[in-house]
C-alpha positions as CSV (number, residue, x, y, z in Angstrom):
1,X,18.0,12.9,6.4
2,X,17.2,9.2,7.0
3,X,14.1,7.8,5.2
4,X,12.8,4.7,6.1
5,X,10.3,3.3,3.1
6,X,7.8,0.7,3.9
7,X,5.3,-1.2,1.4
8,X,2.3,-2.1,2.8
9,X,0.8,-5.1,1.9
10,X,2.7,-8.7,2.3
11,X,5.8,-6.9,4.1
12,X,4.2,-4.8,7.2
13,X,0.9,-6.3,6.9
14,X,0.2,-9.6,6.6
15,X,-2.7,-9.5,4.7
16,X,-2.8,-7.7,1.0
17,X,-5.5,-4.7,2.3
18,X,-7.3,-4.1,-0.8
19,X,-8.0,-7.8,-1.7
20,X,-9.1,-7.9,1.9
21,X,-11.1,-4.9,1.6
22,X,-13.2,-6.1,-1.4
23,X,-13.4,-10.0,0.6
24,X,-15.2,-7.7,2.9
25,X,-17.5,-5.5,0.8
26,X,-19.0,-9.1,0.0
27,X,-19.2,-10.3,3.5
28,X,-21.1,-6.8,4.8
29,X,-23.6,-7.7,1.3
30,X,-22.1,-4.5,-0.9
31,X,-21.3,-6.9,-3.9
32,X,-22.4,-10.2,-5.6
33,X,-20.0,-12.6,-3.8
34,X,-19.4,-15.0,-7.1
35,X,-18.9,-12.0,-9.4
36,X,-16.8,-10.1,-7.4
37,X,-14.8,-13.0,-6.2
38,X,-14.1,-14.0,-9.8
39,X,-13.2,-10.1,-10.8
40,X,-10.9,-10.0,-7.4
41,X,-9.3,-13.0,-8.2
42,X,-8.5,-12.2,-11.3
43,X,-7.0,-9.0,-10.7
44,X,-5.0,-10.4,-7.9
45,X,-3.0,-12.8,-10.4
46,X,-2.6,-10.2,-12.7
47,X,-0.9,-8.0,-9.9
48,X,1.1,-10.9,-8.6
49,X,1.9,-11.3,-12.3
50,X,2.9,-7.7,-12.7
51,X,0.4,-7.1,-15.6
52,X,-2.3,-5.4,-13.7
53,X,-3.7,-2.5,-15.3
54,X,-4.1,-0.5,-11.9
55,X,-6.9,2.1,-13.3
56,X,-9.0,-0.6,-14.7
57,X,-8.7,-2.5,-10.9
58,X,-9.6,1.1,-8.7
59,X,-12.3,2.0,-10.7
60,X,-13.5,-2.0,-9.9
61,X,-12.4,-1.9,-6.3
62,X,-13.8,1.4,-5.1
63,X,-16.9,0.9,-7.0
64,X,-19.3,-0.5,-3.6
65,X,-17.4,2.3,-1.7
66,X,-18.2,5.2,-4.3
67,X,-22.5,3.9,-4.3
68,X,-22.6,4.1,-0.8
69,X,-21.4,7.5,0.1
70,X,-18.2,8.8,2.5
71,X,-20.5,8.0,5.8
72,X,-21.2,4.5,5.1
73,X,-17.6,3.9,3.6
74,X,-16.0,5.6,6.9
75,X,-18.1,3.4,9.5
76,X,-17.5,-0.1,7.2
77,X,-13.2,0.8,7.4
78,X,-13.9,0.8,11.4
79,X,-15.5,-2.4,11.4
80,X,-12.6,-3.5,8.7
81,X,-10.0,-1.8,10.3
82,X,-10.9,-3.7,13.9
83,X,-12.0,-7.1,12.0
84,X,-9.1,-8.3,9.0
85,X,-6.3,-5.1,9.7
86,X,-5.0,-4.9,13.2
87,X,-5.3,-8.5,13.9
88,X,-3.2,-8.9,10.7
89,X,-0.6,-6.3,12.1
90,X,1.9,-8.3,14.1
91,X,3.9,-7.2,16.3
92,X,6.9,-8.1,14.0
93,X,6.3,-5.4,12.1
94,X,5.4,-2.8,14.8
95,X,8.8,-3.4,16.1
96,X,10.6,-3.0,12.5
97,X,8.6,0.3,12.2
98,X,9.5,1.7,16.0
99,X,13.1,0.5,15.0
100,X,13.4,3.4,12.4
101,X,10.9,5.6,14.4
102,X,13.8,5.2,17.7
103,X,16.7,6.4,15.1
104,X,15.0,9.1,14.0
105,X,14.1,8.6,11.1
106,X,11.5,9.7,9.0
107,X,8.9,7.2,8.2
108,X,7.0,6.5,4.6
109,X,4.3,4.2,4.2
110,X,4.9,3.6,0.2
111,X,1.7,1.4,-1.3
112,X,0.1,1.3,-4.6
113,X,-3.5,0.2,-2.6
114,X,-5.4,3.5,-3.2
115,X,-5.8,6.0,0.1
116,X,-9.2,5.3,0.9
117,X,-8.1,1.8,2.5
118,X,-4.8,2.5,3.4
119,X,-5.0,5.9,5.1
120,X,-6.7,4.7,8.2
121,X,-3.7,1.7,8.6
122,X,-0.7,4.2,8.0
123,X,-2.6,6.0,11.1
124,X,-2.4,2.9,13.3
125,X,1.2,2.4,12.3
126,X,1.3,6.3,13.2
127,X,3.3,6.4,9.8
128,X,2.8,10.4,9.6
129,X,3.6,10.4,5.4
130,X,1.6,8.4,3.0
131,X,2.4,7.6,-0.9
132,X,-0.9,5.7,-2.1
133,X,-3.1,5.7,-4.9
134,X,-4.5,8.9,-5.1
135,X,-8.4,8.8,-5.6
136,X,-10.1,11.4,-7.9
137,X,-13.1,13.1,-6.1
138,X,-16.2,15.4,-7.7
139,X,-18.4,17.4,-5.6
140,X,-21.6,16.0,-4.1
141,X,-25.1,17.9,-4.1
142,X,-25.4,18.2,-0.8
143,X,-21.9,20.0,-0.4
144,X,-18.4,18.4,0.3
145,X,-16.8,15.7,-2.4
146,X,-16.5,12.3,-3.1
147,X,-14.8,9.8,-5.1
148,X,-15.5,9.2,-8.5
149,X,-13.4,5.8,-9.0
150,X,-10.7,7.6,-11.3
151,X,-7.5,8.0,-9.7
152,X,-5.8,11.3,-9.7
153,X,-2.3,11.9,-10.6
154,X,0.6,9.6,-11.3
155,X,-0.5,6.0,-9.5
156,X,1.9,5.0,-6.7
157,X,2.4,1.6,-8.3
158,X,6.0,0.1,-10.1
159,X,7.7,2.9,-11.4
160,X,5.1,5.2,-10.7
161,X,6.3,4.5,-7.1
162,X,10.0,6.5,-7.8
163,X,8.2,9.3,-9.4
164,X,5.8,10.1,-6.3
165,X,8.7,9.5,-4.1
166,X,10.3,12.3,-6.4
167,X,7.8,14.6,-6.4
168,X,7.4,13.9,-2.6
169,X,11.4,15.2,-2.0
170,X,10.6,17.9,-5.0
171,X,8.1,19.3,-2.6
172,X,10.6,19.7,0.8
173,X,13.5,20.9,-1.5
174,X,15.5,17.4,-1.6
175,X,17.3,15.1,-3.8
176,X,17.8,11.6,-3.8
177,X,21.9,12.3,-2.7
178,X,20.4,14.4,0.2
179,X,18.3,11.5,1.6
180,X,19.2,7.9,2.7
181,X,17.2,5.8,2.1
182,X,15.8,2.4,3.1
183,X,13.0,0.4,1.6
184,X,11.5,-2.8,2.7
185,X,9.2,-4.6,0.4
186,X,8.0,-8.2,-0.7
187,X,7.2,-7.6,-4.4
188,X,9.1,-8.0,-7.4
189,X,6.6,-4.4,-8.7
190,X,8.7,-2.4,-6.2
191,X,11.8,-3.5,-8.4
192,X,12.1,0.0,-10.2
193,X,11.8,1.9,-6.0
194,X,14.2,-1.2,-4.9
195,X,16.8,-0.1,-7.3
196,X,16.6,3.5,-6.5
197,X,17.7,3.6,-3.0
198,X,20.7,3.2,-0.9
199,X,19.1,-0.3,1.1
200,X,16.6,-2.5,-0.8
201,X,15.2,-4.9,1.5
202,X,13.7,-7.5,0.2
203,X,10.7,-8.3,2.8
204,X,9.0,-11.5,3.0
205,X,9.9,-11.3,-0.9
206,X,8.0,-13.0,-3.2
207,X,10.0,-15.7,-5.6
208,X,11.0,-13.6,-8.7
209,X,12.2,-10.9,-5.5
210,X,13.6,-13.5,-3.6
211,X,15.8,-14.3,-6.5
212,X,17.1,-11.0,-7.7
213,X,17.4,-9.7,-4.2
214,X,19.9,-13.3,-4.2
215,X,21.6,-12.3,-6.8
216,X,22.1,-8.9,-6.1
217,X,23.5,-9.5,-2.2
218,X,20.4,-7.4,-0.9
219,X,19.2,-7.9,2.2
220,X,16.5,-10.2,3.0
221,X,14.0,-10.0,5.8
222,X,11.8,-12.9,6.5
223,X,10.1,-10.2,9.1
224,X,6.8,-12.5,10.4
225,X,9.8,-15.9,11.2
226,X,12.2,-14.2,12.2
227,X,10.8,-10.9,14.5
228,X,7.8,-13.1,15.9
């Protein structure tokens, strides 16, 4: 079986979707705008860093959504989804994805942006298998569940990103020899996933990747120059 991995944000999207999302909690009035754009800010560096402490950020990041309820969140990801997303999704990386999709191969969206934002975009990418943050839900009074801004399970995010990928060819009876697998990503976080798989791809990679994926001969794929 051929798998073809994609990160999300920076590599098919040109936009990073949770940052975005939170830009646009502010615009619609959910949050402060100066304290939230200090918080996002900061997180943001500390991701681009590699020091961010990913439970600390989803509790932050999902806090507006979690106030508001699952029907106000749903019809505010339409009006994101048609506003910052699919403008941000060039054709570029439509073709890289329908590449893989006309070989046959199976297709993973692989992001550590929680599911809640990126569940909607792996649907316009009609990327059948998500790996995201997993979000922790509780039940609400009125029946059904909701999010409590925990996550649940084993974040998809630096190494965390092998072991769901490993629990994800646990659950279909595979191994990483049964598989082949390519992975395209911009971010030196997806080092430990890089270094797992048959073709790293260094995607619109940031520096530090840029320099290992140099080092290393891996391929690298300034996708938005080059397929646009």
């Amino acid at each position: 079986m051929n798998l073809a991995l994609f990160d999300l944000d920076h590599t098919l999207l040109q936009i990073d979707s949770d940052y975005a999302w939170g830009v646009y909690t502010t615009r619609i009035g959910w949050t402060d705008p100066e304290a939230f754009a200090r918080r996002n800010d900061a997180f943001y560096a500390h991701y681009k860093a590699g020091t961010l402490d990913i439970h600390d950020y989803v509790r932050f990041a999902t806090d507006a959504v979690r106030e508001r309820g699952p029907q106000a969140a749903a019809a505010a990801h339409a009006d994101f989804m048609r506003e910052m997303v699919l403008p941000a999704l060039l054709p570029a990386a439509r073709e890289l994805v329908e590449l893989h999709r006309a070989r046959g191969d199976t297709l993973l969206l692989v992001t550590a942006t929680n599911e809640f934002v990126t569940a909607p975009i792996a649907q316009a990418l009609g990327i059948e298998h998500l790996i995201a943050v997993q979000l922790e839900r509780a039940p609400l009074p009125d029946g059904g569940d909701w999010i409590t801004g925990a996550i649940r399970g084993v974040p998809s995010a630096r190494e965390g990103k092998v072991t769901r990928m490993q629990a994800w060819l646990d659950e279909r009876g595979l191994t990483w020899d049964s598989v082949h697998c390519t992975f395209y990503s911009d971010s030196i976080n997806d080092l430990p996933l890089l270094e797992k798989v048959q073709v790293p791809v260094a995607t619109n990679p940031d520096d530090h990747l840029r320099a290992v994926a140099q080092a290393r001969g891996w391929r690298i794929l300034d996708l938005f120059e080059k397929l646009t």
